[in-house]
C-alpha positions in Angstrom: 0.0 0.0 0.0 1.0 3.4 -0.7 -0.2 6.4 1.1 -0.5 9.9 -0.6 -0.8 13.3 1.0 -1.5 16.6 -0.8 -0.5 20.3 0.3 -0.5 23.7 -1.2 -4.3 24.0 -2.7 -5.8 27.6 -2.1 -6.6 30.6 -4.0 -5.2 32.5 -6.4 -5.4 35.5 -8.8 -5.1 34.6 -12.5 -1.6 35.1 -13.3 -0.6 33.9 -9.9 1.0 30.7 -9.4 1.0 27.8 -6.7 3.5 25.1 -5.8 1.1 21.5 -5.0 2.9 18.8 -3.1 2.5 15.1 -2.1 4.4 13.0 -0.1 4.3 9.2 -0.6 5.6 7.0 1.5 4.4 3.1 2.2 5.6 0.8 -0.5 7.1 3.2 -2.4 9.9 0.9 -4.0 6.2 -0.3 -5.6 5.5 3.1 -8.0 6.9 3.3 -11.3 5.2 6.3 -12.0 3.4 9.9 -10.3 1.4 12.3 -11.6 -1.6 14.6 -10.8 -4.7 14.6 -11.9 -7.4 17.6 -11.9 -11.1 17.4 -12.1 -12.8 21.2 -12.7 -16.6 21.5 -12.1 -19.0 19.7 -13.9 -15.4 18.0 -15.8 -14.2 14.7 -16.3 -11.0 14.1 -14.4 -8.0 14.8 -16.5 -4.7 14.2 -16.6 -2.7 17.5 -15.8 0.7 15.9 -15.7 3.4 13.0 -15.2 6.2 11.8 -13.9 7.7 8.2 -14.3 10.8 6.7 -12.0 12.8 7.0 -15.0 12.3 11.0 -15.2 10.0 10.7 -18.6 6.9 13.8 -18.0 3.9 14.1 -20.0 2.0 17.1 -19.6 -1.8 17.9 -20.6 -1.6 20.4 -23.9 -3.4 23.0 -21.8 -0.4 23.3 -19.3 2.4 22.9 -21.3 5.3 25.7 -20.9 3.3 26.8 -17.7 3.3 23.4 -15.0 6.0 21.7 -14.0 6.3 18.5 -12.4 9.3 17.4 -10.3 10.2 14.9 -7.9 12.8 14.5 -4.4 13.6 10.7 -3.7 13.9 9.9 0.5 14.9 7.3 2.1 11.3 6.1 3.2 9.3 9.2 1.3 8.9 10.2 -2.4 7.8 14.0 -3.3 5.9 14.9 -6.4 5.6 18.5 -6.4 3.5 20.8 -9.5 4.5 24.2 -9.5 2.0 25.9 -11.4 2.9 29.2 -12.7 0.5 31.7 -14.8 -2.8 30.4 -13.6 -6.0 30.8 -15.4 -9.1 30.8 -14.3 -9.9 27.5 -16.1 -7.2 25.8 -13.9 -9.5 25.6 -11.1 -10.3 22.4 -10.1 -9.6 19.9 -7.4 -6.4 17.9 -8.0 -5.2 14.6 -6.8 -1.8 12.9 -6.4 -1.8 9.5 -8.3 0.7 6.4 -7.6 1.5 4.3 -10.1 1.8 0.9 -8.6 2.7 -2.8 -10.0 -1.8 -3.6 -11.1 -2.9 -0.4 -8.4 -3.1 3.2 -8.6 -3.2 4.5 -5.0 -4.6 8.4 -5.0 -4.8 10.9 -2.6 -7.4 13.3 -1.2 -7.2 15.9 -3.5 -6.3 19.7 -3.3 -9.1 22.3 -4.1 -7.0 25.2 -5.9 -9.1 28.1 -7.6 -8.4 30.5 -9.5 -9.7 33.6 -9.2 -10.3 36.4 -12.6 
């Protein structure tokens, strides 16, 4: 099992920018992969962006050149971070911390972030 906890949701002014985190930890030597995942309002959940254990990313077209993911390897922990930089207001949405496990996807909570015009 892998346990996933989000930080760093709030609000924001268009234009702003916010740093998400999650911290993994459990059977981490288990993930070949992290990513994040947003779902807006009345939306579909959607890939926003991702991360594999061999340092490969994939972003959603609609972030591209403004989100960036990144990652800090522990001894017991694994950090995804997405530093999200020249918000719009159709960023808003709550977004969750995915695992990538060996058959399981473990997710987190979520993180409301909103974006203010």
């Amino acid at each position: 099992q892998v346990q996933l906890v989000e930080s760093g949701g709030g609000l924001v002014q268009a234009g702003g920018s916010l740093r998400l985190s999650c911290l993994a930890s459990g059977s981490i030597f288990s993930i070949h992969a992290m990513g994040w995942y947003r779902q807006a309002p009345g939306s579909q959940r959607e890939l926003v962006a991702r991360l594999s254990m061999g340092g490969e990313t994939k972003y959603a077209d609609n972030v591209k050149g403004r989100f960036t993911i990144s990652r800090d390897n522990a001894k017991n922990t694994v950090s995804v971070y997405l530093q999200m930089n020249s918000l719009k207001t159709e960023d808003t949405g709550v977004y969750s911390c995915v695992a990538e496990g060996n058959g399981m996807d473990f997710w987190g909570r979520g993180a409301l972030v909103t974006v203010s015009s």
